[in-house]
C-alpha positions as CSV (number, residue, x, y, z in Angstrom):
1,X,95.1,105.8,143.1
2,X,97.3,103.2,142.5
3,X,96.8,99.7,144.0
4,X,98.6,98.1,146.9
5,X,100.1,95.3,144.3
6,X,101.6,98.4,142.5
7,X,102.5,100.1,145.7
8,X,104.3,97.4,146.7
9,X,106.4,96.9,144.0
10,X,107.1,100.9,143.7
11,X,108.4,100.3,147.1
12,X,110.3,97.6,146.7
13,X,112.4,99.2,143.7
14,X,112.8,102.3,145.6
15,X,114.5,100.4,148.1
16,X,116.7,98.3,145.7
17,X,117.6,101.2,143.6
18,X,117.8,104.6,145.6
19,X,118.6,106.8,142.1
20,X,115.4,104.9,140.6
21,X,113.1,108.0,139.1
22,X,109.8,106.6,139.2
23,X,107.1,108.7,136.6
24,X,104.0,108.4,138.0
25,X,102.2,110.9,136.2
26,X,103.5,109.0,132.8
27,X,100.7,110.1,130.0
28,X,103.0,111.0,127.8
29,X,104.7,107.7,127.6
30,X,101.5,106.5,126.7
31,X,100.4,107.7,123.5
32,X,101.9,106.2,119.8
33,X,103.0,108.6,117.2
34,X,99.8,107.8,115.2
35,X,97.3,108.3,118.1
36,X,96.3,104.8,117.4
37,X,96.7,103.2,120.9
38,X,96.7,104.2,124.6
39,X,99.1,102.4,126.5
40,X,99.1,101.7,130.8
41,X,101.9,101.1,133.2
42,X,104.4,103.0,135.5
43,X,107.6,104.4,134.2
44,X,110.4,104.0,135.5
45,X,113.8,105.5,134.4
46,X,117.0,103.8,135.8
47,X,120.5,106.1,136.1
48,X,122.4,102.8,135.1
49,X,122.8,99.1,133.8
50,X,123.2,97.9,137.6
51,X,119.6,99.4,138.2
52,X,118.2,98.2,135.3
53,X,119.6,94.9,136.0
54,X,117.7,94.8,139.5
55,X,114.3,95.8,138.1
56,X,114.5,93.1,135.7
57,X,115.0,90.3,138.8
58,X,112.4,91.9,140.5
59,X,110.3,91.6,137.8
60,X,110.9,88.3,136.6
61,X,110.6,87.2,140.6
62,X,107.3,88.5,140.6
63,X,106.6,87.8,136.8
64,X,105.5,91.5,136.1
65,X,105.7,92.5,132.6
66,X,108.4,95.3,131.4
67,X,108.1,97.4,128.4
68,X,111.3,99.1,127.2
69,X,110.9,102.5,126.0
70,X,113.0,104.3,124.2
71,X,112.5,107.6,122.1
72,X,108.3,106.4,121.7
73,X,108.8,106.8,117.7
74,X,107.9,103.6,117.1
75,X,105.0,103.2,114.8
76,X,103.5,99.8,114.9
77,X,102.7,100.1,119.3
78,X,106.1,98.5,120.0
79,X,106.3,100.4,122.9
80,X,102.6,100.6,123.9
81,X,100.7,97.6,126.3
82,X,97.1,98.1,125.9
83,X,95.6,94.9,127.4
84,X,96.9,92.6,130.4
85,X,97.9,94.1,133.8
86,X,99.4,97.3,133.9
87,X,103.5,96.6,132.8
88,X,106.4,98.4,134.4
89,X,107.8,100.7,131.4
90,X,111.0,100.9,131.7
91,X,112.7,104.0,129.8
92,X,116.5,104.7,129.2
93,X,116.1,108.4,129.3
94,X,118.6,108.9,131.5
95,X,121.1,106.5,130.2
96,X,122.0,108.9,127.9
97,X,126.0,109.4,127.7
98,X,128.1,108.6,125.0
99,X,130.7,106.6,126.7
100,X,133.8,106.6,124.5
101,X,134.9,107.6,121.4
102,X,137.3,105.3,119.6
103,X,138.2,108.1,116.4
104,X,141.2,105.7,115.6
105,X,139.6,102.5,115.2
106,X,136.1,104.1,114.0
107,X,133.9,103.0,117.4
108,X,131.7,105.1,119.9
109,X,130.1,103.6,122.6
110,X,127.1,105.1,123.8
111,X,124.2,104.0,126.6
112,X,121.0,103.0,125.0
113,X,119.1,105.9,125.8
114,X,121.3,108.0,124.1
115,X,119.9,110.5,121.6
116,X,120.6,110.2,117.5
117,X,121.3,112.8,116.8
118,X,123.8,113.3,119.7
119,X,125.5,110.4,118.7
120,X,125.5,111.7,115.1
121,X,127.0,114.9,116.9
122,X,130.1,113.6,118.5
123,X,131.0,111.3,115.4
124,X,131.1,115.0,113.4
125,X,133.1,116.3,116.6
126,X,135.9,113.3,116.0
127,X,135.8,113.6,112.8
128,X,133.7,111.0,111.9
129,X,130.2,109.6,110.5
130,X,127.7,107.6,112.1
131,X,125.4,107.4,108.9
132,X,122.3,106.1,110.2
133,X,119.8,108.6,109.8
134,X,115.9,108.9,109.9
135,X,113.1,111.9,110.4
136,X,113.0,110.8,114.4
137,X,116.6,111.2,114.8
138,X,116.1,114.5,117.2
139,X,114.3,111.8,119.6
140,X,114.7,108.3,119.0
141,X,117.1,106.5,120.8
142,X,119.8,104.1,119.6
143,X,118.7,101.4,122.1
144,X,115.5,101.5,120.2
145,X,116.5,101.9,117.1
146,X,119.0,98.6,117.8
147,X,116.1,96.5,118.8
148,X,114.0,97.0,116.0
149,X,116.9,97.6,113.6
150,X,115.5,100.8,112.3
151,X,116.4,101.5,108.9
152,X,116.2,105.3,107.3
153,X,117.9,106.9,104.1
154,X,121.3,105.8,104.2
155,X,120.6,101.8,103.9
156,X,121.5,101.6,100.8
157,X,125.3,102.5,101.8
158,X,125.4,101.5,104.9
159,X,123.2,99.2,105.6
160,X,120.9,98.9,108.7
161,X,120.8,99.6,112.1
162,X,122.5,96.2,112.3
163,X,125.1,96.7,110.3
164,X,126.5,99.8,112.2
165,X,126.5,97.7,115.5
166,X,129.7,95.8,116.7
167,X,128.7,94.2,120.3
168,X,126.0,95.3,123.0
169,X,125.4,95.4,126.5
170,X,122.0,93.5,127.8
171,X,120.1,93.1,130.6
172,X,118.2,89.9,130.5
173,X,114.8,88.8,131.7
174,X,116.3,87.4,135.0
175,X,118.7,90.0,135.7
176,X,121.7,89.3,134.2
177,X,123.9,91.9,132.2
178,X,125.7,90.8,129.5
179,X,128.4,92.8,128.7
180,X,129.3,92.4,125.0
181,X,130.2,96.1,124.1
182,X,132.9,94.7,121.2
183,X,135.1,96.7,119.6
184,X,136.3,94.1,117.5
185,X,135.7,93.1,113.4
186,X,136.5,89.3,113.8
187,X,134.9,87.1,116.8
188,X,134.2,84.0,115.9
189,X,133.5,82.8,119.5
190,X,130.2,81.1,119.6
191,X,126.9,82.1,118.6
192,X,126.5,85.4,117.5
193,X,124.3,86.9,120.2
194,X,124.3,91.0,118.8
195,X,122.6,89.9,116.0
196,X,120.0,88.1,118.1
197,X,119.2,90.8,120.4
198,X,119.2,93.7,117.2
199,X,115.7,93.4,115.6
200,X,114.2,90.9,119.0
201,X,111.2,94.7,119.9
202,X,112.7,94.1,123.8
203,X,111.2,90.6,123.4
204,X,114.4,88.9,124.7
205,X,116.4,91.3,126.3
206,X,117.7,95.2,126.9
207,X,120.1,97.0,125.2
208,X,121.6,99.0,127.6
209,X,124.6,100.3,125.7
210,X,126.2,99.6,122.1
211,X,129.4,100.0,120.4
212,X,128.9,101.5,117.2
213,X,130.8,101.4,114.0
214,X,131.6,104.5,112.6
215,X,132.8,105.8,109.6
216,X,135.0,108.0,107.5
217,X,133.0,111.4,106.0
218,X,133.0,111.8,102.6
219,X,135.0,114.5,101.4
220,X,132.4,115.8,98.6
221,X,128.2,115.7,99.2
222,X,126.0,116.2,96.6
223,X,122.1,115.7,96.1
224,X,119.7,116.4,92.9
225,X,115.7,115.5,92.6
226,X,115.2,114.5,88.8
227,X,111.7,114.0,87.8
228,X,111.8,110.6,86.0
229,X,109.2,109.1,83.6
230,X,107.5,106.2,85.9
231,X,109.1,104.0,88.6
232,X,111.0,101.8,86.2
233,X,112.9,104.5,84.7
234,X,113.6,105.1,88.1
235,X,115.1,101.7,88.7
236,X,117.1,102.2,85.3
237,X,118.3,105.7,87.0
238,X,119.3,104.0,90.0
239,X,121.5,101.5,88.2
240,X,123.0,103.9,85.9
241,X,124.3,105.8,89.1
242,X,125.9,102.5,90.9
243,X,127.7,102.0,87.8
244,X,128.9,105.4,87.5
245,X,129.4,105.8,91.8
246,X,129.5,102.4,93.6
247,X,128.9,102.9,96.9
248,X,129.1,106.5,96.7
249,X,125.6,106.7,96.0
250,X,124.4,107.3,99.8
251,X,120.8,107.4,99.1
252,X,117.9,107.3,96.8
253,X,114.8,108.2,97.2
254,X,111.2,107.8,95.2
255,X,108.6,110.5,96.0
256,X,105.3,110.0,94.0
257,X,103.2,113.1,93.4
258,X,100.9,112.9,96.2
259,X,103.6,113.4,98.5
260,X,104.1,116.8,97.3
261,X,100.5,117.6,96.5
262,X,99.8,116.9,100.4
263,X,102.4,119.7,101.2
264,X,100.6,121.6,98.7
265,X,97.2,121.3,101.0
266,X,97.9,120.7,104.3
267,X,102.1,122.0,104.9
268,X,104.5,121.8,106.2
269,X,105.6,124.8,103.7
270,X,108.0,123.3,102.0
271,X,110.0,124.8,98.7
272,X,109.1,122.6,95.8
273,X,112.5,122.0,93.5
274,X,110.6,121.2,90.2
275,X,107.8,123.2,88.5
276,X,105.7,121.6,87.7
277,X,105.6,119.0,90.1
278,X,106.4,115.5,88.2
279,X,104.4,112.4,89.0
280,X,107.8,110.9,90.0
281,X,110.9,112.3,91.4
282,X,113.4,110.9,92.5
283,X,115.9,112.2,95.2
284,X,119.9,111.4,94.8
285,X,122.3,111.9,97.2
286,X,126.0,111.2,96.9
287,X,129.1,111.0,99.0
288,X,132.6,111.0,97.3
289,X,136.0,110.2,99.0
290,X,138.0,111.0,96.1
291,X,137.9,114.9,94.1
292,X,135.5,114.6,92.4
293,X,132.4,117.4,92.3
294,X,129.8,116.0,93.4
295,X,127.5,118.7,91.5
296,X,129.9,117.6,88.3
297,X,129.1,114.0,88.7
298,X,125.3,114.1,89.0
299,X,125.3,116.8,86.2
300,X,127.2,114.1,84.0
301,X,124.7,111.6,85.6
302,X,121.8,113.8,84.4
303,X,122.9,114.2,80.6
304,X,123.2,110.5,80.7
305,X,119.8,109.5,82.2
306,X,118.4,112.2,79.5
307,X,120.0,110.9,76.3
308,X,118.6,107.2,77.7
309,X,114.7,108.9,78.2
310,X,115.1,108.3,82.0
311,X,114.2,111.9,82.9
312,X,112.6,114.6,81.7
313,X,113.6,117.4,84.2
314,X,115.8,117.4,87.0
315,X,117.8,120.5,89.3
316,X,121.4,120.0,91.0
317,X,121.8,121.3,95.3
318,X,124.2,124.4,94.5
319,X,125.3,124.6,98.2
320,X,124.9,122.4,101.5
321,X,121.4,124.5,102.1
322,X,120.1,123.5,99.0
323,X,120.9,119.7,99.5
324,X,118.9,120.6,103.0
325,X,116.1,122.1,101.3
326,X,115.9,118.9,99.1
327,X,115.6,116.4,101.8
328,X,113.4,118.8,103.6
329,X,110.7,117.9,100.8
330,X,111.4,114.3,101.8
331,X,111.3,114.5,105.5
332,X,108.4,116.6,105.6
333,X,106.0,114.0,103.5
334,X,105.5,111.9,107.0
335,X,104.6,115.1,108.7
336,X,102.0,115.9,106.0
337,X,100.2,112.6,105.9
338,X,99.8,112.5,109.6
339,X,97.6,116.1,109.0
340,X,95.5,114.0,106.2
341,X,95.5,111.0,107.9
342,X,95.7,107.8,106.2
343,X,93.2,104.9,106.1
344,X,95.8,102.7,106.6
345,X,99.6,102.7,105.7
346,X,101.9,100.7,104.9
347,X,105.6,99.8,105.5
348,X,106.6,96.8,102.7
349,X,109.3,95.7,100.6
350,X,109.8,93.9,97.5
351,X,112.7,93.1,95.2
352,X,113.6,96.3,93.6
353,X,112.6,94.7,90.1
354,X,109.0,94.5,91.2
355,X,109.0,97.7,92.3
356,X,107.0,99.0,88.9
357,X,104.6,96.1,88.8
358,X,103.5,96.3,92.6
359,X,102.8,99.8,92.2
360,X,100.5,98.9,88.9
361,X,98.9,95.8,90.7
362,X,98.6,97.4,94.2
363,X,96.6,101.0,92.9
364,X,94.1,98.7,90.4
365,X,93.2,96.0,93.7
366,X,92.7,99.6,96.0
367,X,90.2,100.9,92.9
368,X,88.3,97.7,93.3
369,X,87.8,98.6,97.1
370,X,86.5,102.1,96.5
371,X,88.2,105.5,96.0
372,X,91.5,106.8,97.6
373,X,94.6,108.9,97.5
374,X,97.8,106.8,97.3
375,X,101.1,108.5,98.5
376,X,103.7,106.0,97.5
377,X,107.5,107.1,98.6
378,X,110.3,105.6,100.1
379,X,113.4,103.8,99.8
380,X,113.7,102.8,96.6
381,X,117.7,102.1,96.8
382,X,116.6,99.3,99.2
383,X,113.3,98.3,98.0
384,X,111.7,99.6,100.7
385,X,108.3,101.5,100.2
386,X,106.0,103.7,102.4
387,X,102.7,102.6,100.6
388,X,100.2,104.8,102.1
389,X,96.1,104.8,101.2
390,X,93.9,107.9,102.3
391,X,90.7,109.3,101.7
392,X,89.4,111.5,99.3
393,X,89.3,115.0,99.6
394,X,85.9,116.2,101.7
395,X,86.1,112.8,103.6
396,X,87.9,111.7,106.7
397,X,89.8,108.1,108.2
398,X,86.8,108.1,110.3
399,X,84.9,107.6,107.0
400,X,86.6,104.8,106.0
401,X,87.8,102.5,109.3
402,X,85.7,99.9,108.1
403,X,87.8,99.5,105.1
404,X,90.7,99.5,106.5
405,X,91.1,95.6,107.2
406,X,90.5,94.6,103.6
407,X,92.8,97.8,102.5
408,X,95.5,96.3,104.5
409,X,95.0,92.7,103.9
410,X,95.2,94.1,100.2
411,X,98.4,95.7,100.3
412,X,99.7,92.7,102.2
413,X,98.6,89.7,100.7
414,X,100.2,91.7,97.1
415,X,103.3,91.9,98.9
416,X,103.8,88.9,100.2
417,X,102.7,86.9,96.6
418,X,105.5,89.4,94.7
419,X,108.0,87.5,97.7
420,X,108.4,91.1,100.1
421,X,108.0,91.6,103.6
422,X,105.3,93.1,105.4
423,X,107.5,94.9,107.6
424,X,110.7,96.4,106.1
425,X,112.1,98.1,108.8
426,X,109.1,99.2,111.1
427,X,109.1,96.1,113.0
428,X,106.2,94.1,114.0
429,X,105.5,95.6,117.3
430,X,101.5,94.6,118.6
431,X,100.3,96.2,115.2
432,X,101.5,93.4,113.3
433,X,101.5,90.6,115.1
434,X,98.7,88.7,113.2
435,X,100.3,89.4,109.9
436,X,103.7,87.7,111.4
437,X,101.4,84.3,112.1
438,X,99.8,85.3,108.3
439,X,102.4,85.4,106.2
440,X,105.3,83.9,108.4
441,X,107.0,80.6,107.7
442,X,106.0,78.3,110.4
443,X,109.1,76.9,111.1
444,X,110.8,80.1,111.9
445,X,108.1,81.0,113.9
446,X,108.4,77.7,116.2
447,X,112.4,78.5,116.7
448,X,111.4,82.3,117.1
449,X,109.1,80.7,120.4
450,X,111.5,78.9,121.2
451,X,114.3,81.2,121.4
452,X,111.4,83.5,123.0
453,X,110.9,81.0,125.8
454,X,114.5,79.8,126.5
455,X,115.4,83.5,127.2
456,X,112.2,84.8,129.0
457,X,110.6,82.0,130.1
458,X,108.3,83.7,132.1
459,X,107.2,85.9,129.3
460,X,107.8,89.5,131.2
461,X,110.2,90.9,128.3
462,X,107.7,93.7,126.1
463,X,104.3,91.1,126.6
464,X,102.4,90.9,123.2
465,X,104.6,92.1,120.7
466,X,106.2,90.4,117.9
467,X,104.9,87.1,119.2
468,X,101.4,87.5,120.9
């Protein structure tokens, strides 16, 4: 039964906005990937940016907190409100349309609740390339995926979610809708206020629509696993291919032998490339303009990285269902840890030189805690690296939640003293709030509260994330 505060305002926005959908029954918006967290609140899902703009001055006129809600992928409780009074979530489900499609001048415009992967789609049907791309790209949405600058497997070409952005349209915490949706390279009007909202968790505002940068395809793909000797031949491999490819190198990707081994036990099924199974792989994946082969080049790449003692083993993708088959075994790793479970994982980066020695000094601190499984993958193109502890076979997360703290605080602290970040493109959500007052510097946590406070004074905008 709700309560006549809640009834009130339900009634209130029904009368300003007559398309208003209102969820009541809204369970499933309140659950995180990792079954973590339960969330509370009423869902609401707007038709448009006028609507959303009138449920924002409502709420700041009654100073009721809002939660945007976007595709729900997030995975530090971004989109989850657990204590406080019950928030109004606001979700962009059906703000869904991609608006334009500039094929010309390499721009698509799309509403924030619009899909990934049906963005991804009409970029392909013009022609085009919008390269960012993750595992939740069948669900998240790009208004999410702007405002915690989401990251994935192409950032090593193309940068983050950031990077692909040219101007926004936002709803503020009072109401107003600023209507930035750029198509242009060069503005040099002012401050740059994209670049403020991308990365802000719906802390300061919400992205109701984007202009995206998009991006010629490559006329020649190409992807290969290698098994390499240890991470630092792996760094070595990744250097030898930017000085063979540039930019052509698209992605590159570390899997550790747990990954695989957790496929092994728990599935998905997924096709292993190399038998045996190497302790480290790595995962290459090209895109040429000119006419070249792609399956030439990483063969030439491969006798290279041989001849040097970079790798011992290696297999080239024949055909575009091999290359899919290849990053199958990469997107499937998540998928299998969640059926483990982990203790506690991890989303970090450090400079890509470090790489070898944080692996070293990070699995010798975890032995000193006890005994786990370590499934270390990722990004290592970008530095970026899914650092994930679990338990022992026979034993559960259960077993271990009161080691989780000092596993995390472990992880972290070795991070932060090898000068990486704590979050490298998860965000900071309400999971890691205390590690942003931890290892933050202070100063740019006072401008952050200020900036915080000048735009949503009243504090409605996502309550308790990023900044507690």
């Amino acid at each position: 039964m709700l309560n006549p505060a809640t009834q009130e305002t339900i009634a209130a926005l029904r009368a300003a906005c007559p398309d208003l959908v209102i969820r009541e029954e809204s369970a499933a918006y309140l659950e995180e990937p990792r079954g973590r967290w339960s969330g509370k609140g009423i869902v609401l899902a707007p038709a448009s940016t006028a609507e959303v703009a009138r449920i924002m001055t409502h709420a700041h006129a009654h100073r009721i907190g809002v939660v945007p809600y976007g595709g729900g992928t997030g995975l530090v409780g971004g989109q989850i409100m657990t204590d406080g009074p019950a928030p109004l979530i606001l979700s962009l489900e059906r703000m869904n349309a991609v608006r334009a499609v500039h094929a010309d001048e390499n721009v698509l415009v799309a509403e924030g609740g619009a899909i990934l992967a049906d963005i991804q789609k009409a970029a392909e049907e013009a022609g085009r390339l919008f390269p960012l791309s993750l595992a939740s790209e069948g669900s998240a949405r790009i208004g999410g995926l702007l405002a915690t600058n989401a990251g994935g497997v192409n950032v090593l070409r193309y940068g983050n979610a950031r990077a692909q952005c040219l101007g926004l349209e936002v709803v503020t915490a009072e109401g107003e809708v600023w209507s930035g949706l750029s198509r242009l390279r060069k503005d040099n009007t002012g401050y740059d206020l994209r670049d403020l909202f991308i990365g802000s968790e719906g802390t300061l505002g919400i992205i109701t629509a984007a202009s995206l940068r998009l991006m010629p395809r490559p006329r020649e793909t190409g992807a290969a696993i290698f098994a390499v000797e240890s991470p630092e031949a792996a760094i070595r491999l990744l250097s030898l291919a930017q000085e063979r490819f540039g930019e052509a190198v698209s992605a590159f990707e570390l899997i550790g032998r747990q990954g695989p081994d957790f496929l092994a036990e728990v599935g998905p099924e997924t096709r292993m490339p190399l038998d045996p199974v190497p302790d480290w792989m790595v995962l290459i994946d090209l895109g040429l303009s000119g006419e070249s082969r792609a399956e030439e080049a990483l063969a030439a790449l491969f006798e290279a990285a041989l001849e040097a003692g970079l790798v011992h083993d290696g297999v080239l993708a024949s055909s575009e269902a091999q290359r899919a088959e290849f990053w199958a075994l990469r997107e499937n790793i998540p998928a299998a840890n969640r059926r483990i479970g982990s203790i506690s994982s991890h989303d970090i980066s450090v400079p890509i030189g470090a790489i070898p020695d944080f692996i070293d000094k990070g699995g010798a601190a975890l032995a000193e805690l006890g005994a786990f499984r370590i499934n270390c993958f990722g990004h290592l193109g970008d530095g970026n690296l899914h650092y994930n502890v679990f338990p022992m076979p026979g034993k559960t997360r259960a077993d271990h939640e009161g080691d989780r703290e000092a596993i995390k605080r472990t992880v972290h602290d070795l991070t932060h003293s090898m000068g990486g970040s704590v979050s490298a493109e998860h965000g900071i959500g309400r999971l890691k709030t205390g590690d942003l007052r931890r290892y933050g510097d202070p100063v740019k946590l006072a401008l952050m509260r200020r900036i915080k406070d000048a735009l949503d004074p009243h504090g409605i905008l996502n309550p308790g994330a990023v900044l507690d």
